[in-house]
N, C-alpha and C positions, 0 to 999 in steps of 0.2 A: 504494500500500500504506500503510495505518496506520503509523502510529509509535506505538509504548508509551509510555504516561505513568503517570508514578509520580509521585502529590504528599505533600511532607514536609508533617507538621502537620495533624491531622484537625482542623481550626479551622471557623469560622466562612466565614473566607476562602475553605478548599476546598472548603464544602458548595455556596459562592456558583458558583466557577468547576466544580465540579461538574453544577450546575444550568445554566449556562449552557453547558456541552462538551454537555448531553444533546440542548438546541436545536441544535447545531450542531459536532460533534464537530472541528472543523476539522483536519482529518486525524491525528488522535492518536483511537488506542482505549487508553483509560483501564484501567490495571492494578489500581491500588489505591492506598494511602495508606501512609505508613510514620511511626510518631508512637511515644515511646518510652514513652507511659501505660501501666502494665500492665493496667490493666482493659479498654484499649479491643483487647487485643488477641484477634483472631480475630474481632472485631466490624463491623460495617457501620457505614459513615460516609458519607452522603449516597447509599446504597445500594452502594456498593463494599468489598470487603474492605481493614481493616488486618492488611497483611502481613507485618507486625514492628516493628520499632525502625530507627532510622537503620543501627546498624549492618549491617541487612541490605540496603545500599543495593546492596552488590558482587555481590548475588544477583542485579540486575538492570542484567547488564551493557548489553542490548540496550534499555534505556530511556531516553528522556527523564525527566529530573527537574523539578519546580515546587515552590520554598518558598512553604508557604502559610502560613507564620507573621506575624499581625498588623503586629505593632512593627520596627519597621526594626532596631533591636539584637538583636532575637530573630533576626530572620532573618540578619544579620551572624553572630550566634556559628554558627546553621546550617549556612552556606554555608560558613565556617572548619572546622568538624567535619568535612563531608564532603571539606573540599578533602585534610584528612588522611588520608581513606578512598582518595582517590585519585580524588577527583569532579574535574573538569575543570571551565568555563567552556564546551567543547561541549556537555557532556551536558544544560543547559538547557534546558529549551523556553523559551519565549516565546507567551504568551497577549494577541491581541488582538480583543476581543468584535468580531462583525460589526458591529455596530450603535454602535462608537466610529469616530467619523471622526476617523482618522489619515492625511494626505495623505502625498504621498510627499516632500515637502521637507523630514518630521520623521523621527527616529530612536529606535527605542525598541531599549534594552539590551537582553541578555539576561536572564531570567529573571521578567522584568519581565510583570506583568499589568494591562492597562487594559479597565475592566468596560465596559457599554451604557451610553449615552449620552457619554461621553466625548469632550470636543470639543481635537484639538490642531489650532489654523489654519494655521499655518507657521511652518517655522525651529524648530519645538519639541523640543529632546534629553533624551528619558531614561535613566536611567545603567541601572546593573543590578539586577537586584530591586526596582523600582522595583514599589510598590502606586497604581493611581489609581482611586476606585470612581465608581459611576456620578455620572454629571452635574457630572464636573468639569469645568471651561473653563480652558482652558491657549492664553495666547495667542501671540502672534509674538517670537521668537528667547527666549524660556524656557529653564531649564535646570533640571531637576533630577538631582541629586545618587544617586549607589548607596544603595540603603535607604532611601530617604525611601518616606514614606507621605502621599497625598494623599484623604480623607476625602471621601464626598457631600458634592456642593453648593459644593466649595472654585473658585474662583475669582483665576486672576493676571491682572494686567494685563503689558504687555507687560516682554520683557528682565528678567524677576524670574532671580534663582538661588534653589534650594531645596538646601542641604547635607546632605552625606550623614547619614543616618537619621534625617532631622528629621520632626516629624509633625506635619500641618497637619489642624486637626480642623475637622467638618461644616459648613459654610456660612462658613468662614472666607474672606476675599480677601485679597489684598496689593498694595498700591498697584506701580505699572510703576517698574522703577528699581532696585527693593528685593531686597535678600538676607534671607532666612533661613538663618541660620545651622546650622551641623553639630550635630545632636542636640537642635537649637532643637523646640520646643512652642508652636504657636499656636492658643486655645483656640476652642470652638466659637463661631461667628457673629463671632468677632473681626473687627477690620477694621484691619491693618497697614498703618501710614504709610509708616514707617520700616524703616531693618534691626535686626532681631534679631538679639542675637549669639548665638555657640555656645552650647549649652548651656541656655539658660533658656527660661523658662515665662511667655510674656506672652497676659494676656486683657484682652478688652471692648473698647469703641468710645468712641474708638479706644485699638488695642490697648495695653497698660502691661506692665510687671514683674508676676509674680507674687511677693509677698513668701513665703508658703508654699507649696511643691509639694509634691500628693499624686496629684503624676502617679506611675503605676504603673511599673516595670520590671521586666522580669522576660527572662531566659536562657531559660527551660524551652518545650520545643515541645508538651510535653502539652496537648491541646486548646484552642491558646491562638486568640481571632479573630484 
């Protein structure tokens, strides 16, 4: 029998996994979306109805839930709202594309989505809410962190740690050894030597400090990717 899925955040991210449950519904029949934009409501979102705001999450006792909120802090404040609603750590699903090879010596959190192509080798843990999009390479005893975000194309070498809700952008790597640090930013196509600490914005090759960030942040789940 299906299981109901109900994804938070009519994003980007849930048009994507959307699109990918239509290939292959992997035992979840898709309810709808719940995002708290007033305009998007009663509206269709990657063809399925938005069915309120979060807080009609309790409406759907018999459901799985998927934050499909972009930014690892977005999806953090999320996952804190509903835990207030009375959302649990079961009621998550876990989304992982047939077409990412995840052997069985890795562990992927709850709530956590890993798109096609996706490569974990071995020994690879990801926390909860974890985002990994297609053709990332995650290699042997990796760890990432609850909330982080791993972009196309990103690349670890071996024993990396990625901290919680850090965002590792498109074709970035990280040399073996190396942490990125919790709410750390490392920019597109960077190439990480070293660790980055909490908090900060390093780009280029090889990667440096960013002296101004205009990395974005943002709370709000209205149509955020």
């Amino acid at each position: 029998m299906s299981v109901p899925l109900v994804l938070v955040a009519a994003s980007g991210l849930a048009r994507e996994v959307l699109a990918a449950l239509a290939e292959d519904p992997a035992g979840h029949e898709v309810r709808g979306v719940l995002d708290d934009a007033p305009n998007l409501q009663g509206t269709l979102v990657g063809g399925v109805p938005v069915l309120g705001t979060l807080e009609d999450a309790a409406a759907h006792p018999d459901a799985q839930l998927l934050v499909c909120v972009g930014r690892g802090a977005g999806r953090a404040t999320v996952v804190d709202r509903l835990a207030g609603l009375g959302v649990t750590d079961e009621r998550y699903a876990t989304y992982v594309h047939p077409l990412a090879s995840v052997p069985a010596t890795c562990r992927v959190g709850s709530g956590s989505v890993v798109l096609a192509g996706a490569v974990l080798t071995t020994d690879v843990r990801l926390g909860r809410h974890v985002v990994v999009m297609p053709r990332v390479v995650l290699t042997h005893d990796d760890s990432v962190a609850d909330f982080a975000t791993l972009c196309s194309g990103v690349v670890l070498g071996g024993h990396v740690h990625v901290g919680r809700a850090a965002y590792l952008g498109m074709n970035s790597s990280v040399r073996e050894d190396s942490t990125v640090g919790a709410g750390a930013v490392l920019g597109m196509g960077a190439v990480l030597l070293t660790d980055l600490p909490d908090d900060q914005t390093w780009v280029g090759v090889p990667a440096r400090p960013r002296t101004t960030s205009s990395v974005r942040t943002t709370t709000s789940i209205g149509s955020t990717s």
